[in-house]
Backbone of each chain as ProteinMPNN parsed JSONL, in Angstrom:
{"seq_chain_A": "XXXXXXXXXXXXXXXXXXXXXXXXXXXXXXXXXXXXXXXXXXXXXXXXXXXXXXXXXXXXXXXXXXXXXXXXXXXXXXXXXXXXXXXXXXXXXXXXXXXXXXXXXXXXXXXXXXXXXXXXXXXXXXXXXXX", "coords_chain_A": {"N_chain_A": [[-33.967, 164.316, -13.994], [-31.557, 164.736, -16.802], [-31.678, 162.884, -19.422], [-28.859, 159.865, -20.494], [-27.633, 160.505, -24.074], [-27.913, 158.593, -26.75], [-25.366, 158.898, -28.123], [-23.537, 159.561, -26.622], [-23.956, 157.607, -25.223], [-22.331, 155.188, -26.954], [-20.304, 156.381, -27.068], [-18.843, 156.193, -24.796], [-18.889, 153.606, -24.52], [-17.106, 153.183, -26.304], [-14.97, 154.211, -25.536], [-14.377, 152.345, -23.225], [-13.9, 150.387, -24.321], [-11.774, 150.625, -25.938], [-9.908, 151.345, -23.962], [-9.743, 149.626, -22.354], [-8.462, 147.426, -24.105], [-6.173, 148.856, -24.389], [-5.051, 148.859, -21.838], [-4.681, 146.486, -21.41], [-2.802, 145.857, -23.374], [-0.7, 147.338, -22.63], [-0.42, 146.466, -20.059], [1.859, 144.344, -20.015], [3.868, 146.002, -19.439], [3.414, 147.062, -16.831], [4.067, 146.322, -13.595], [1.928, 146.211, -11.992], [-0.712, 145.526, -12.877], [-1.749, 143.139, -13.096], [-3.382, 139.458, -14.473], [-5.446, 139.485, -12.615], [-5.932, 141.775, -11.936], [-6.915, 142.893, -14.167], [-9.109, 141.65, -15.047], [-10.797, 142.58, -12.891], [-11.395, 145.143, -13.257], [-12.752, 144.928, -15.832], [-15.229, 143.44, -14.959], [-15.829, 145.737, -13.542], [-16.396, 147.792, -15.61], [-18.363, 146.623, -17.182], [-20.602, 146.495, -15.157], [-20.65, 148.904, -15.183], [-21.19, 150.019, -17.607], [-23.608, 148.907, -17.461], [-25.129, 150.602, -15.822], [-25.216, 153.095, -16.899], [-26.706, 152.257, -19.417], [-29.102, 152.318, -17.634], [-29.471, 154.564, -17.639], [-30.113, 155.909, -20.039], [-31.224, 157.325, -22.431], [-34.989, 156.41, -24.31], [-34.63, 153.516, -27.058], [-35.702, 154.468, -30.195], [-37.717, 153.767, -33.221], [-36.299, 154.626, -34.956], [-34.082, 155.048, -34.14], [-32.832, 152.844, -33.581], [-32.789, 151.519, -36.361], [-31.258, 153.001, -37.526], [-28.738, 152.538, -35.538], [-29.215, 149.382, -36.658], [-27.827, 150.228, -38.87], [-25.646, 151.475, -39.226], [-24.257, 149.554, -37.429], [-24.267, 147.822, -39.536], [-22.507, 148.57, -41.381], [-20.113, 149.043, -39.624], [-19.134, 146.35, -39.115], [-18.813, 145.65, -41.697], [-16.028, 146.887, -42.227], [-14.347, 145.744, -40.157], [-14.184, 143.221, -41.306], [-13.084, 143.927, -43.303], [-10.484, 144.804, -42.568], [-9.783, 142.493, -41.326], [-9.257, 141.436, -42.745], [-7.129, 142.288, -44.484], [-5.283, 142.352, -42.531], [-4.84, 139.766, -42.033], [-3.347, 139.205, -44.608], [-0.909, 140.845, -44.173], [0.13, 139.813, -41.529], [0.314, 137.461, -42.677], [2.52, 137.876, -44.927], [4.414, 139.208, -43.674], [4.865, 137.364, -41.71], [4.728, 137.756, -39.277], [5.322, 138.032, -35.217], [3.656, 136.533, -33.071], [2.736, 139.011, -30.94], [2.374, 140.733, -32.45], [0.181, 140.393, -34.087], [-1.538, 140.111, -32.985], [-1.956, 142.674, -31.393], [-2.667, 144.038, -33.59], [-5.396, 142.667, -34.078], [-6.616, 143.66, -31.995], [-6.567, 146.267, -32.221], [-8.453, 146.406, -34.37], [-10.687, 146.283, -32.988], [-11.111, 148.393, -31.209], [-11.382, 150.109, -33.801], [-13.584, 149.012, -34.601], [-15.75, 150.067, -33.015], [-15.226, 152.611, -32.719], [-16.132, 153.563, -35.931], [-18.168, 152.429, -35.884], [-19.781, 154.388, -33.723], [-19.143, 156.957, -35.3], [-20.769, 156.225, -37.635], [-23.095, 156.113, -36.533], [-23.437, 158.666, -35.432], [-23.172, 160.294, -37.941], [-25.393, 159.398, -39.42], [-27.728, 159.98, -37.403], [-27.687, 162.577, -37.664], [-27.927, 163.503, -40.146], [-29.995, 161.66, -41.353], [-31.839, 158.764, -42.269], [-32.279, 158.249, -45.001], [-29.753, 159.109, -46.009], [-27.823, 157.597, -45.292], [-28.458, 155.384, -47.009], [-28.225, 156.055, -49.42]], "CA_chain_A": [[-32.561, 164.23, -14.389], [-31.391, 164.652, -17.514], [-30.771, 161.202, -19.811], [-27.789, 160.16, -21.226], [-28.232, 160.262, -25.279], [-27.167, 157.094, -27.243], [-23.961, 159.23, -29.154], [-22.783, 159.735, -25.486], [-23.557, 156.044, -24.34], [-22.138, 154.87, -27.979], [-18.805, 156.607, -27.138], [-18.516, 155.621, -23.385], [-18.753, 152.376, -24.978], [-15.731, 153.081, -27.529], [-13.745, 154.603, -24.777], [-14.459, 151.659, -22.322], [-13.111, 149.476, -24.748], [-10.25, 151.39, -25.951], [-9.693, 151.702, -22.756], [-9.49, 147.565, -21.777], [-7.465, 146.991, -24.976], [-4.739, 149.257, -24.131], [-4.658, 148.07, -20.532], [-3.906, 144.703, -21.795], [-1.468, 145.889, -24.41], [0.351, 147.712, -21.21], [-0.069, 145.17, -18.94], [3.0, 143.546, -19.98], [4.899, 146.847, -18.874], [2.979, 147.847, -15.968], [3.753, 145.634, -12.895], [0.417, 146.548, -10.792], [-1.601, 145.193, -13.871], [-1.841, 141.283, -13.318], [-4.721, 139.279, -15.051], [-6.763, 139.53, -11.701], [-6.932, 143.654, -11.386], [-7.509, 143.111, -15.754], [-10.504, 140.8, -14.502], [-12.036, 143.326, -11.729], [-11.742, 146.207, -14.071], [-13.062, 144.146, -16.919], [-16.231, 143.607, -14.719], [-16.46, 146.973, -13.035], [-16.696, 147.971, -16.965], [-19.629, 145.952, -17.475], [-21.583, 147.157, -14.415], [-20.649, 150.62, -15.097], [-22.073, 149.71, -19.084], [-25.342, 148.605, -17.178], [-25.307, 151.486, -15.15], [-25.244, 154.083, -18.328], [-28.0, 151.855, -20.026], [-30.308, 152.926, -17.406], [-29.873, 156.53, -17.718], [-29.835, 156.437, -21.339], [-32.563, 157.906, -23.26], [-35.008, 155.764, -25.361], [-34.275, 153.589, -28.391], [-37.096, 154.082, -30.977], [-37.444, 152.928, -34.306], [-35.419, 154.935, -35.843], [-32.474, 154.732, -33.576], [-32.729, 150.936, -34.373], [-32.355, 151.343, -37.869], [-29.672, 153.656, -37.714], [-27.891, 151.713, -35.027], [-28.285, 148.619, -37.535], [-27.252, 150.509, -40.249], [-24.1, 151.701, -38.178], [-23.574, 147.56, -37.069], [-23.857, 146.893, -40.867], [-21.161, 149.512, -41.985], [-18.925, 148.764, -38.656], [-19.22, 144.72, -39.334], [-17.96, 145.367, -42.91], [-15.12, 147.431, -42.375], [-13.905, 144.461, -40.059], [-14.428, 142.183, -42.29], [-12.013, 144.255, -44.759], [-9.5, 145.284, -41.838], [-8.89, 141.271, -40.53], [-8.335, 140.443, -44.645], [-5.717, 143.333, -44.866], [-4.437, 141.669, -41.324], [-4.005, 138.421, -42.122], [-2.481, 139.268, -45.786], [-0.391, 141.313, -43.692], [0.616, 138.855, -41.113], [1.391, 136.047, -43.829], [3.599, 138.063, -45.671], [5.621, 139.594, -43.373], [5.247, 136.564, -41.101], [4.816, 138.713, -37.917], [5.168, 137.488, -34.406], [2.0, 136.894, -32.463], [2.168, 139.768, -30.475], [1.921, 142.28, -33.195], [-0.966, 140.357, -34.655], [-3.048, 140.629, -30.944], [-2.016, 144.348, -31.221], [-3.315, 144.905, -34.915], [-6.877, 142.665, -33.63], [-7.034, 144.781, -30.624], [-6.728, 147.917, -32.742], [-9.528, 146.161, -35.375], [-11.547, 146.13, -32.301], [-11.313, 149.693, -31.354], [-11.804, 150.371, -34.941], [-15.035, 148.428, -34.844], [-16.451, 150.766, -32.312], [-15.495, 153.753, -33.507], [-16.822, 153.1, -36.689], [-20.313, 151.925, -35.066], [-20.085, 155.363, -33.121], [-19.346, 158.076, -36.231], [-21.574, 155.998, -38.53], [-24.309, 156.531, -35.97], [-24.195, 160.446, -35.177], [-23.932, 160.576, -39.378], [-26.694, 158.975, -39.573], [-28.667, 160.563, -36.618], [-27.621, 163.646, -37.872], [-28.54, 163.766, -41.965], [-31.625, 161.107, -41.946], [-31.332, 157.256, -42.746], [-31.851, 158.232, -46.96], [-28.192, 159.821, -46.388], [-26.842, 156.429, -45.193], [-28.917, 154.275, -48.0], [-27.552, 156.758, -50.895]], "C_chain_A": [[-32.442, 164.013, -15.897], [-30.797, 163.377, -18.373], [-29.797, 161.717, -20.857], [-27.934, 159.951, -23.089], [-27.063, 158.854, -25.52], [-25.714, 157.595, -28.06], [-23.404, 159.073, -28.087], [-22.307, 158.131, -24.699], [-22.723, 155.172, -25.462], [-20.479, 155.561, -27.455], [-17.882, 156.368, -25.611], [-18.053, 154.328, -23.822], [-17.417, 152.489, -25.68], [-14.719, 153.415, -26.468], [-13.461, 153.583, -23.701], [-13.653, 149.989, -22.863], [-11.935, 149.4, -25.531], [-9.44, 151.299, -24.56], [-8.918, 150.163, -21.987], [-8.359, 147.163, -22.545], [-6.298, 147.867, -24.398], [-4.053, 148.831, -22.534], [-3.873, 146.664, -20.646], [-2.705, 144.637, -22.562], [-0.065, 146.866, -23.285], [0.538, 147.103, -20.185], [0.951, 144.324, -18.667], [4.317, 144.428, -19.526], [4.999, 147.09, -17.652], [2.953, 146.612, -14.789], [2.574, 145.666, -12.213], [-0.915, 145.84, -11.419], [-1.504, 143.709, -13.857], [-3.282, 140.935, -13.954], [-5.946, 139.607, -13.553], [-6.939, 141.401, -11.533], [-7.344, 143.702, -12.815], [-9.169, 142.868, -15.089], [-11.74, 141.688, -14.087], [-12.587, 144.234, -12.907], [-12.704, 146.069, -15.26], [-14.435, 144.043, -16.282], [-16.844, 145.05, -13.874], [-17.07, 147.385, -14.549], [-18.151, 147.898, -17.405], [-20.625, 146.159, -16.565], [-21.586, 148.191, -15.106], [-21.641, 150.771, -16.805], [-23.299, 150.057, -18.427], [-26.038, 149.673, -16.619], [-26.023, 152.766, -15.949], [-26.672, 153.4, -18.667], [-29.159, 152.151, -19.446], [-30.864, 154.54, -17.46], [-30.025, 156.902, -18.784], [-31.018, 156.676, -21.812], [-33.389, 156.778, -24.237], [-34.678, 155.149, -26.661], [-35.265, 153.502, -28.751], [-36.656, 153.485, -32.185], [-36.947, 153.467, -35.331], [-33.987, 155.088, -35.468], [-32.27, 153.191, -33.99], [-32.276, 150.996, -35.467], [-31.409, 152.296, -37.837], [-28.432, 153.223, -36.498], [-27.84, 150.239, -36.11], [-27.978, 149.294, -38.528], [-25.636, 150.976, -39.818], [-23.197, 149.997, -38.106], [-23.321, 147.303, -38.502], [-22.296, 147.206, -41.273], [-19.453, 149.05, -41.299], [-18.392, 146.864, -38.877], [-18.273, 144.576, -41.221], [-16.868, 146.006, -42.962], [-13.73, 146.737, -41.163], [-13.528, 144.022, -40.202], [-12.871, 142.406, -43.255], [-10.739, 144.347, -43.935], [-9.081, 143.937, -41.385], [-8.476, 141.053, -41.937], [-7.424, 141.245, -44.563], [-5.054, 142.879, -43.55], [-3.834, 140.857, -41.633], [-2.818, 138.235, -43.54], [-1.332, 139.859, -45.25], [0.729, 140.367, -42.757], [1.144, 138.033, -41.925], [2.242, 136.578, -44.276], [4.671, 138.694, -45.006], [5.866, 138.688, -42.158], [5.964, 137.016, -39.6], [4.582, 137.733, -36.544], [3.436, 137.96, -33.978], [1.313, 137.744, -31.884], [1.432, 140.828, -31.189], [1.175, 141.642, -33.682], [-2.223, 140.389, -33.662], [-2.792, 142.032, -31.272], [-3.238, 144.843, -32.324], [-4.987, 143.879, -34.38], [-7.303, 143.547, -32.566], [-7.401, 146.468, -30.868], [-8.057, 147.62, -33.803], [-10.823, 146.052, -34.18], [-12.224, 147.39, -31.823], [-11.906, 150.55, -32.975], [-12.987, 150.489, -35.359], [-16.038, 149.409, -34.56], [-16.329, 152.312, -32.784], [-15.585, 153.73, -34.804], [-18.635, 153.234, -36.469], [-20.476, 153.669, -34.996], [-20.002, 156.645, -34.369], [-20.317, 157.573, -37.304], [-23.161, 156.095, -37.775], [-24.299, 158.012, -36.227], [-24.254, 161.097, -36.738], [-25.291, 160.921, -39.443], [-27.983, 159.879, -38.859], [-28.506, 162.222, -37.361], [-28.51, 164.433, -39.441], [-29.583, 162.549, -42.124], [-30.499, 159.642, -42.356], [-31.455, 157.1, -43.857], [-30.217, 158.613, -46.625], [-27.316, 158.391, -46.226], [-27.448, 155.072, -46.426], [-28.451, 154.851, -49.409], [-26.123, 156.364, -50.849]], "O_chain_A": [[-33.172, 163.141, -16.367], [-29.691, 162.896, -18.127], [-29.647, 162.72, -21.555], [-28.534, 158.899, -23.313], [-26.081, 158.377, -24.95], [-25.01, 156.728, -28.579], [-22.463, 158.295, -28.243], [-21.332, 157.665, -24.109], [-22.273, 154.178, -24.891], [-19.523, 154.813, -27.661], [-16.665, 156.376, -25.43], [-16.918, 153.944, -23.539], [-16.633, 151.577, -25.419], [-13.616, 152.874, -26.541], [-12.382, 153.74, -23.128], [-13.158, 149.029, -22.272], [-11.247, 148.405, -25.757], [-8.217, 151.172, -24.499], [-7.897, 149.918, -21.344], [-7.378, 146.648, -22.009], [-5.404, 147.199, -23.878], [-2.883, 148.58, -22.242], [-2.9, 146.099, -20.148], [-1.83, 143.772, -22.533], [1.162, 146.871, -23.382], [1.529, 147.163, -19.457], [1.131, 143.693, -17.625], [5.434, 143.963, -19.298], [6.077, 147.318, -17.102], [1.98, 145.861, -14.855], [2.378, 144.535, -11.771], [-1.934, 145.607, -10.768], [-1.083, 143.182, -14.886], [-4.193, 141.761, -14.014], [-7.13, 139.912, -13.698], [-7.899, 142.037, -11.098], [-8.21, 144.559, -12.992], [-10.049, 143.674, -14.788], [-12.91, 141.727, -14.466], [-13.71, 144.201, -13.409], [-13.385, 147.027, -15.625], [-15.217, 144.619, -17.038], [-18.029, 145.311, -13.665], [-18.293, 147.286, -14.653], [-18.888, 148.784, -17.837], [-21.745, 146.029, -17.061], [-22.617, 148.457, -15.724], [-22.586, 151.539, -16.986], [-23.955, 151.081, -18.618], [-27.251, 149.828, -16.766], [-27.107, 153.278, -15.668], [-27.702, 153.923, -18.241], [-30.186, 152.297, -20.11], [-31.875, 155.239, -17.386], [-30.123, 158.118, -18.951], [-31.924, 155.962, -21.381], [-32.648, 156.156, -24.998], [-34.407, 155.955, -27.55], [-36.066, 152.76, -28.184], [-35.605, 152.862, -32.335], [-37.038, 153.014, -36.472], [-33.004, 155.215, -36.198], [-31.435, 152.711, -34.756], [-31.183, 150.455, -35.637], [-30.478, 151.907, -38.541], [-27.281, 153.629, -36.655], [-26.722, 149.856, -36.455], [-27.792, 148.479, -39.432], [-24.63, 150.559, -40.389], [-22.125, 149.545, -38.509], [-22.322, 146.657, -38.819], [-21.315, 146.478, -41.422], [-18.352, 148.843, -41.81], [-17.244, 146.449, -38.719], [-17.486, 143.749, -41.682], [-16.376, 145.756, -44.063], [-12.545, 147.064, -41.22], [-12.429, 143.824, -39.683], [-12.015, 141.63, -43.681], [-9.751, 143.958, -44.558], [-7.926, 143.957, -40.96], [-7.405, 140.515, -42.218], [-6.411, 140.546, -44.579], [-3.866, 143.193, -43.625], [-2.604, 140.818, -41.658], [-1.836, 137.495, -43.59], [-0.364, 139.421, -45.871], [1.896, 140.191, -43.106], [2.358, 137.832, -41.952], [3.241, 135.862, -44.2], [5.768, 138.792, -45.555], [6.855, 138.949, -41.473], [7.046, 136.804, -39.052], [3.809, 136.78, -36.634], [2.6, 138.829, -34.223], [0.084, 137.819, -31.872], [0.453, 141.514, -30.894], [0.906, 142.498, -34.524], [-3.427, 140.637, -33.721], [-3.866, 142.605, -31.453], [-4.217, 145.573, -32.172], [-5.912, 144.69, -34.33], [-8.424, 144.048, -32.477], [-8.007, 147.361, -30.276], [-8.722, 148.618, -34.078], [-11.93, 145.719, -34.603], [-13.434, 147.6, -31.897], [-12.745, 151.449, -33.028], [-13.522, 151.35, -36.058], [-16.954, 149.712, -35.326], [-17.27, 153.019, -33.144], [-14.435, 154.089, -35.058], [-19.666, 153.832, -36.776], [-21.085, 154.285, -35.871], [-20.986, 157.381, -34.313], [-20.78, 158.482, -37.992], [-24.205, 156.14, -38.425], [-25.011, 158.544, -37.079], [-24.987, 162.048, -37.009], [-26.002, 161.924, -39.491], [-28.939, 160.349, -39.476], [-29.534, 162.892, -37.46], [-29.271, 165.379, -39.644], [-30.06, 162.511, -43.259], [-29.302, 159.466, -42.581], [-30.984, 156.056, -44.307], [-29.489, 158.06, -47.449], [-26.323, 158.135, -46.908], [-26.85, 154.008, -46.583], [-28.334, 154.123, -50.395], [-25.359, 156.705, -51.753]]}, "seq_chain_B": "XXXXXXXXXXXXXXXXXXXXXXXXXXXXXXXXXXXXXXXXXXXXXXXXXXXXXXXXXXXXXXXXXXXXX", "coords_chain_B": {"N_chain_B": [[-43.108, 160.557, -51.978], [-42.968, 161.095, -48.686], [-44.503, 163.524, -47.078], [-45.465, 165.577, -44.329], [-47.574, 166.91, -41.941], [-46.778, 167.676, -39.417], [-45.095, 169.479, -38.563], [-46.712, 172.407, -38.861], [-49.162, 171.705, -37.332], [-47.684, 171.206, -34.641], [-47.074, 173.812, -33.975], [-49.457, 175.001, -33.923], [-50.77, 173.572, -31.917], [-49.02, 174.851, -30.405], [-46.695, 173.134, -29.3], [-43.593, 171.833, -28.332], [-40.491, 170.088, -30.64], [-39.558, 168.194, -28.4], [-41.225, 168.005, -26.747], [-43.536, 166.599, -27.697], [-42.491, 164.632, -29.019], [-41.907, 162.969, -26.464], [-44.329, 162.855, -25.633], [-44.745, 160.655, -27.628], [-43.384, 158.644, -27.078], [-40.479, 158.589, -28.588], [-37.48, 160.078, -29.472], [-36.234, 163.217, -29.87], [-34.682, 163.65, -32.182], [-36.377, 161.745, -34.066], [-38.622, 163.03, -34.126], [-37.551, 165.547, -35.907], [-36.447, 164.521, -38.123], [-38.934, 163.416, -39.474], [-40.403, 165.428, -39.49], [-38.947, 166.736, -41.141], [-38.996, 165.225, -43.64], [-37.331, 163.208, -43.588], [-37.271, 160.647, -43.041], [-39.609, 157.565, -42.661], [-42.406, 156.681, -40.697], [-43.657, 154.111, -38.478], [-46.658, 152.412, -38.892], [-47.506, 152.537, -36.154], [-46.364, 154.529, -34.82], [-47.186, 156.5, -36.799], [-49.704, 156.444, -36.109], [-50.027, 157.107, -33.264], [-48.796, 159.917, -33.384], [-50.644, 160.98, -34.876], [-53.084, 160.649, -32.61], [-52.363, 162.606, -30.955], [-52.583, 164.448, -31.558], [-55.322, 165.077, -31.827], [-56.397, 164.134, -34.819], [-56.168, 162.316, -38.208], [-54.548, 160.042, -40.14], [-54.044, 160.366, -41.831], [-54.898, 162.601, -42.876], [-52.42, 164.103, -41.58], [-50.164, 162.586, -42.966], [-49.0, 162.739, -46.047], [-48.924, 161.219, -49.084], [-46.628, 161.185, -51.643], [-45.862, 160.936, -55.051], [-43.956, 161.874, -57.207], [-40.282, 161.972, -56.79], [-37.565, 162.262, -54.81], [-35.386, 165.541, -55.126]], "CA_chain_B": [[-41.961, 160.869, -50.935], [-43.911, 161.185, -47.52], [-44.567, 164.632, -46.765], [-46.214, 165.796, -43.425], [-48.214, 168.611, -41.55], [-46.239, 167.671, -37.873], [-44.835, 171.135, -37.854], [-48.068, 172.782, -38.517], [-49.682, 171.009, -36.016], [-47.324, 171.367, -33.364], [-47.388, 175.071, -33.978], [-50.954, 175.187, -33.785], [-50.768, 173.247, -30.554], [-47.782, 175.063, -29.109], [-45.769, 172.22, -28.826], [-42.324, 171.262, -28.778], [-40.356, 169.139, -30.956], [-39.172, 167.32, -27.184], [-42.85, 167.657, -25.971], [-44.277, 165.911, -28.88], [-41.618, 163.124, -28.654], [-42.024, 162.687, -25.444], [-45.694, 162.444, -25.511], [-44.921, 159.37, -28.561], [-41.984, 157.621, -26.635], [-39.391, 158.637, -29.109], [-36.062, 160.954, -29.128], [-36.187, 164.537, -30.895], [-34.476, 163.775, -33.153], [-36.944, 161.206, -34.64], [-39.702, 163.874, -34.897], [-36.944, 166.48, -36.546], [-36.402, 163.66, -39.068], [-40.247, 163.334, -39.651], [-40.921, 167.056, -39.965], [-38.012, 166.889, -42.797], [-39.285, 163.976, -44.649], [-35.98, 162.165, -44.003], [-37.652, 159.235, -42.325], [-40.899, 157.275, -42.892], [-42.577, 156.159, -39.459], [-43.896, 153.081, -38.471], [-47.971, 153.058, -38.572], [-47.643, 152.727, -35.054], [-46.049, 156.101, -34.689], [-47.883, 157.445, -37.272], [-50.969, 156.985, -35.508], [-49.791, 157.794, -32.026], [-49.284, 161.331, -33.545], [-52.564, 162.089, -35.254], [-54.008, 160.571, -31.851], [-52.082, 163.624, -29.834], [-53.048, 166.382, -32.569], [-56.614, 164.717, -32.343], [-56.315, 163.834, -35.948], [-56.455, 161.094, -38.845], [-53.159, 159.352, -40.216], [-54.286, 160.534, -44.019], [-54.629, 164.221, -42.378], [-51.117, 164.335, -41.412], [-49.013, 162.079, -43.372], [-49.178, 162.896, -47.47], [-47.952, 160.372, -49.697], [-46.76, 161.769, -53.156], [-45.332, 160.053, -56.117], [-42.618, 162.84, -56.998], [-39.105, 161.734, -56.126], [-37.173, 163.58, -53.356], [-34.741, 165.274, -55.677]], "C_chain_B": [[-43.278, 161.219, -49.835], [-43.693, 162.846, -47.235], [-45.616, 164.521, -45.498], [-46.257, 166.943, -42.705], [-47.705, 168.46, -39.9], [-46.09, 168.886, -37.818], [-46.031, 172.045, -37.897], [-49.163, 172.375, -37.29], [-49.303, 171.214, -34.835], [-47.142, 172.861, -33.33], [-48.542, 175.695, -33.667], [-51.095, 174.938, -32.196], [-49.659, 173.656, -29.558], [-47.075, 174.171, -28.449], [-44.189, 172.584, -29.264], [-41.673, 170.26, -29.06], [-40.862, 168.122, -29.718], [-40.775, 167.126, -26.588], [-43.568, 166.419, -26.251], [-43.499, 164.372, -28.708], [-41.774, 162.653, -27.352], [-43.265, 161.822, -24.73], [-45.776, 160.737, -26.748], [-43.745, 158.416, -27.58], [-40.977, 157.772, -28.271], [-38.523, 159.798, -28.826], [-36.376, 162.374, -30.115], [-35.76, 164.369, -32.013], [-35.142, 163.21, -34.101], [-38.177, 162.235, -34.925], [-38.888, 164.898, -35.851], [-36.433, 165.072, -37.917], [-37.926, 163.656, -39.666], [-40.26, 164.466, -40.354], [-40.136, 167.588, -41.352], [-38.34, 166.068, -43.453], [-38.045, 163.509, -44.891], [-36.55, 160.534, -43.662], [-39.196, 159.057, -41.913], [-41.256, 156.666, -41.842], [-43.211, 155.099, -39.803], [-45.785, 153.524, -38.437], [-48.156, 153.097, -37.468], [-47.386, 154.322, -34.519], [-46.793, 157.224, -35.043], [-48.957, 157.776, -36.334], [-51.048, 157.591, -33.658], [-49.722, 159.378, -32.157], [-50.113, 161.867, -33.853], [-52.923, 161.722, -33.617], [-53.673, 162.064, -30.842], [-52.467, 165.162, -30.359], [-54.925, 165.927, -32.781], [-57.067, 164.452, -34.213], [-56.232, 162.576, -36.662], [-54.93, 161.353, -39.073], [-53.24, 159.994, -41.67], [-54.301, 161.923, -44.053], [-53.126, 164.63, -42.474], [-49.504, 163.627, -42.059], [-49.678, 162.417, -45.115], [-48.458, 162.249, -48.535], [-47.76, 160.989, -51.451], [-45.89, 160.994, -53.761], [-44.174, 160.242, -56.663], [-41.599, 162.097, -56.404], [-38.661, 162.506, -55.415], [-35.866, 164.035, -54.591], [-33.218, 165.535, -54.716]], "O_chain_B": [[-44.396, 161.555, -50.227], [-42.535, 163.263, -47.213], [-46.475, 163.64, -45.484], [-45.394, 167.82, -42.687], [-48.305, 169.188, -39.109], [-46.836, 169.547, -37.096], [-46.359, 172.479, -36.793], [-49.783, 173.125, -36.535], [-50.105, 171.403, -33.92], [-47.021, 173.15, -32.139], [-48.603, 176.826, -33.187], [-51.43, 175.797, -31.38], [-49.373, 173.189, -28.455], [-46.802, 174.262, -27.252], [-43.748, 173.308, -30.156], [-41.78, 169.307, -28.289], [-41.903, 167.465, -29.71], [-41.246, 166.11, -26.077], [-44.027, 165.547, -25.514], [-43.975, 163.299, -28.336], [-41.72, 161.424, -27.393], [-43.359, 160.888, -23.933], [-46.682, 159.909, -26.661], [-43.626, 157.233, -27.898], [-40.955, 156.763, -28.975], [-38.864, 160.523, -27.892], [-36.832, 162.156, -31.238], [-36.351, 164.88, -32.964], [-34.933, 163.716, -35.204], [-38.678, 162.179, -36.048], [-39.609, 165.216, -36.797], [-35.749, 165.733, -38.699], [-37.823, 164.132, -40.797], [-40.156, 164.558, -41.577], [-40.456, 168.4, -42.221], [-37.594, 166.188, -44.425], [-37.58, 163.357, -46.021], [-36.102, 159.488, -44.133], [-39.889, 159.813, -41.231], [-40.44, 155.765, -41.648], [-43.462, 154.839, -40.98], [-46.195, 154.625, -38.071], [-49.159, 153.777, -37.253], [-48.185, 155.05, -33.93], [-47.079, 158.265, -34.452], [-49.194, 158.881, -35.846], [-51.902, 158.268, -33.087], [-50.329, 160.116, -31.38], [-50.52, 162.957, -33.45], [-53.125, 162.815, -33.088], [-54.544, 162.548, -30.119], [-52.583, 166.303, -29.913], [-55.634, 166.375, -33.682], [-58.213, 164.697, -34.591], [-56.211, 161.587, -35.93], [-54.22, 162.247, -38.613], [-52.3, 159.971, -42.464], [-53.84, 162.534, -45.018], [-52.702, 165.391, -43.344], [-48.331, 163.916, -41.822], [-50.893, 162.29, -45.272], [-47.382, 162.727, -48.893], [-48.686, 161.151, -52.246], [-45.112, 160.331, -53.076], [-43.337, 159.346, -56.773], [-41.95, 161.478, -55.399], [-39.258, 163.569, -55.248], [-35.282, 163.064, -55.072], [-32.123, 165.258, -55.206]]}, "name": "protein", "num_of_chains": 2, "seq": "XXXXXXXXXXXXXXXXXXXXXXXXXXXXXXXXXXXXXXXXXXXXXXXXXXXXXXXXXXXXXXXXXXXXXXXXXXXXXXXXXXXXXXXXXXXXXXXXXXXXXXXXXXXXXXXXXXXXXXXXXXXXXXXXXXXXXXXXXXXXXXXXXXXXXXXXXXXXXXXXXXXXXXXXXXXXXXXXXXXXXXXXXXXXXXXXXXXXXXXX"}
């Protein structure tokens, strides 16, 4: 059987948690959505993760280093996206929901991030991401 | 800059990239990185490939002084 590659399990991942965040950010519309079907789904998720991880193709040692070099990139753009949040929040002195929305979207962000700074990477060599 | 004779080799031996990786425990794309001199292996790697081309590590990997330009 054919394995699953790490761009494929890398974007399952982005869509699985795109996927949770907007559930939660509709949850407040969607009667059928209480915290206990969030919950199930929330751990079906996490099987279904574990599930993928076994079909997925080796990491060697150069997927490592271009997965951390991906974590570094995705970790600093974060970093820059909660400071432009919270400057954001203070000054226009936003209710709480819209500052859960804009972390929930810095979360999705995160991941896709991770996921195009990988298949870069995999794609043009780990000099293209150190230049 | 690391230069290396992988593609010669696996030409010689009628391999494929996926063969070759397969036979080291890594992904294709890590030998198509190799064979371009984008990415410098570990000596573990290294020598897992001379051992499958029956070869030395000083055979197949070429270290030159030259910058990549």
């Amino acid at each position: 059987m054919r394995k699953i590659s790490i761009r494929v399990w890398l974007a399952i991942q982005t869509l699985l948690v795109a996927g949770m965040v907007l559930l939660n950010w509709s949850a407040r519309t969607l009667s059928f959505l209480n915290v206990a079907v969030l919950d199930v789904l929330c751990i079906l998720g996490v099987f279904f993760v574990g599930y993928i991880e076994k079909k997925r193709e080796v990491i060697d040692e150069f997927s490592i280093l271009a997965l951390n070099k991906a974590n570094e990139v995705s970790l600093k753009t974060v970093l820059i996206a909660i400071v432009f949040a919270l400057v954001y929040a203070q000054s226009v002195n936003s209710k709480k929901e819209v500052i859960g929305v804009i972390l929930g979207g810095i979360i999705i962000l995160s991941f896709v991030v991770k996921l195009i700074m990988f298949i870069i990477i995999d794609k043009k060599g780990i000099d293209y991401a150190s230049n | 800059m690391l230069q290396t004779k992988i593609k010669e080799y696996r030409e010689k031996y009628n391999m494929k990239q996926n063969e070759l990786a397969e036979q080291v425990g890594v992904r294709r794309e890590t030998i198509v990185h190799l064979e371009n001199g984008k990415y410098n292996p570990s000596l573990k790697l290294a020598m897992d490939i001379a051992k499958v081309f029956h070869t030395t590590v000083e055979e197949l990997f070429v270290f030159s002084e030259e910058e990549k330009v």
